[in-house]
N, C-alpha and C positions, 0 to 999 in steps of 0.2 A: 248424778252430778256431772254439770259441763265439762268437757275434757277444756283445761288452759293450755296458749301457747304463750311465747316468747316472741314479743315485737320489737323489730329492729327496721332505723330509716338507712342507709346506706347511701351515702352519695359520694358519686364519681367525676373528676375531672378530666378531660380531652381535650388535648392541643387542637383551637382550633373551632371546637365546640364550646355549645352549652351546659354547664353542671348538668347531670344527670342524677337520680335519686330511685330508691328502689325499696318499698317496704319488701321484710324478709320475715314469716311466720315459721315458726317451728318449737317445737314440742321439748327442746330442750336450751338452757339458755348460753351454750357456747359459740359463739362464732368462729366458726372453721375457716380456715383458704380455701377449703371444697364449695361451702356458702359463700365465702366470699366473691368465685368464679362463676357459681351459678349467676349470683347475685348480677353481676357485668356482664354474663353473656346474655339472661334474660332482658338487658338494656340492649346488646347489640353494638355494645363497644368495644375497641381492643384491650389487649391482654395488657398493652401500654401506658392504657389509662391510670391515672393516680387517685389511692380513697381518698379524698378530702373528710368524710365521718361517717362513724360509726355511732348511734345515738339510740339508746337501750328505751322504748316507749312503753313498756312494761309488759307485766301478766296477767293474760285475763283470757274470757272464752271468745269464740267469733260474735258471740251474740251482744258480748260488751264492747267487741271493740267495733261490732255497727249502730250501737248506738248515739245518737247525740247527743244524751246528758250524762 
């Protein structure tokens, strides 16, 4: 059986910039401030930027969530 992850959309706002946004996979369904800083350094913003959302896209394996139906 497919190992499931936990998908989350994450979007970030900066003064100045554009929304940023950031899928975040992982194997368990809690969102840490440890994810959440990965989450914005992987985008490459500051530590100043504000979450604008947190948005839970479900459970499922990689092979569902590359599917398109």
């Amino acid at each position: 059986m497919a190992k499931k992850f936990y998908y989350f959309n994450v979007a970030f706002s900066q003064l100045g910039l554009e929304t940023q946004s950031v899928i975040v996979k992982h194997p368990t369904p809690r969102m840490t401030h440890l994810r959440l800083l990965e989450a914005q350094t992987s985008l490459g913003i500051r530590a100043s930027s504000a979450i604008i959302s947190v948005s839970f896209l479900g459970r499922m394996t990689e092979k569902q969530w590359n599917e398109e139906r």
